[in-house]
C-alpha positions as CSV (number, residue, x, y, z in Angstrom):
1,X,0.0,0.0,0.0
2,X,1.5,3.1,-1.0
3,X,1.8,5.9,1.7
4,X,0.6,9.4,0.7
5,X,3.5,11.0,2.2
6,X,5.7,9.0,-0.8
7,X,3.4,11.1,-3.5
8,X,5.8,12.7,-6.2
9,X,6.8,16.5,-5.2
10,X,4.5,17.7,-7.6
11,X,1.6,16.5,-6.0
12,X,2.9,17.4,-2.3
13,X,3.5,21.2,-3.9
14,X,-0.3,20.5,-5.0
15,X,-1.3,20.2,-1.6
16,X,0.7,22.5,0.0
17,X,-0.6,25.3,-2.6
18,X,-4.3,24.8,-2.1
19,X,-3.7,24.3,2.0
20,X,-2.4,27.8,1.9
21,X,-5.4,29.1,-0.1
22,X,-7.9,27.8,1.8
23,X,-6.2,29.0,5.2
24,X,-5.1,25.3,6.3
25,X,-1.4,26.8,6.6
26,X,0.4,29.2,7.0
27,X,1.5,31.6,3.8
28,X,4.9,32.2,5.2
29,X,7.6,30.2,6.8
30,X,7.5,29.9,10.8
31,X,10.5,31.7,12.8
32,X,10.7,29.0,14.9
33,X,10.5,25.1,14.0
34,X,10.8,21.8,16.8
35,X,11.5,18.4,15.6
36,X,11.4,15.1,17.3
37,X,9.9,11.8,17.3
38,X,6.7,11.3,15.3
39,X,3.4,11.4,17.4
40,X,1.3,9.6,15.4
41,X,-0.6,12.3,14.2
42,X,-1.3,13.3,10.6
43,X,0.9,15.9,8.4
44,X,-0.5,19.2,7.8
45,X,0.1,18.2,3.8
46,X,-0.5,14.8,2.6
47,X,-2.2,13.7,5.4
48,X,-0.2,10.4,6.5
49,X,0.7,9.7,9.8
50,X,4.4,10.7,11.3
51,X,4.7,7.5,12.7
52,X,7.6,7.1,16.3
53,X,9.8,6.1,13.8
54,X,10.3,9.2,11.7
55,X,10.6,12.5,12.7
56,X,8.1,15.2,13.3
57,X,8.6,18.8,12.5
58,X,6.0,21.1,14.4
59,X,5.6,24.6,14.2
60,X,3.0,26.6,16.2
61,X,1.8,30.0,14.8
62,X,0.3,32.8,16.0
63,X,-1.2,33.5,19.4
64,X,-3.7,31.1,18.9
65,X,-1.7,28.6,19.0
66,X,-2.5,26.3,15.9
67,X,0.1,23.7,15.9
68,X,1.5,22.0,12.1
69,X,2.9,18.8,11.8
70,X,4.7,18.1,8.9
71,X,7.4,15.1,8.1
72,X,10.5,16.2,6.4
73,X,10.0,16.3,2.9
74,X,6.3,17.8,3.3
75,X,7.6,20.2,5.6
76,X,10.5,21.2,2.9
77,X,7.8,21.5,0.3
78,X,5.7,24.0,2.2
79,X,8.6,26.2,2.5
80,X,9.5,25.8,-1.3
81,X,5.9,27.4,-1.5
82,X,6.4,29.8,1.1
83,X,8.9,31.3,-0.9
84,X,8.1,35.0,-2.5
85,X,9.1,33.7,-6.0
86,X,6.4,30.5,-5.3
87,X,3.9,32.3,-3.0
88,X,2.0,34.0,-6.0
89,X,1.4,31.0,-8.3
């Protein structure tokens, strides 16, 4: 069974994108990033599970709080996107 967090770049980007449109993440990289083991819970972009594992990147923004949980190359995406040359497409 194929894992959505082993979909091609292309379609990561794709997701990343249309989270940022509709609010789901931030449009602009985090000043400040944790990593450690995975939690279980499901990345921000494709939607898989970080399992214990593999490691978890969070990032918490804003006052209220709202945490994102990416794994690696979903979190490296988003900030590919995040970028001012990217953020307009």
């Amino acid at each position: 069974m194929r894992n959505e967090r082993d979909l091609p770049e292309a379609e990561l980007r794709q997701r990343a994108r249309e989270a940022m449109r509709k609010g789901d993440l931030p449009r602009s990289p985090a000043a400040q990033i944790w990593g450690g083991r995975g939690t279980g819970l499901a990345c921000v972009v494709c939607g898989s599970p970080i399992g214990a594992d593999e490691v978890e990147y969070e990032l918490v923004e804003g006052d209220g709080g709202d945490v994102f949980r990416f794994h690696l190359p979903c979190h490296s995406v988003w900030q590919f996107e995040c970028a001012p040359t990217h953020a307009a497409s």
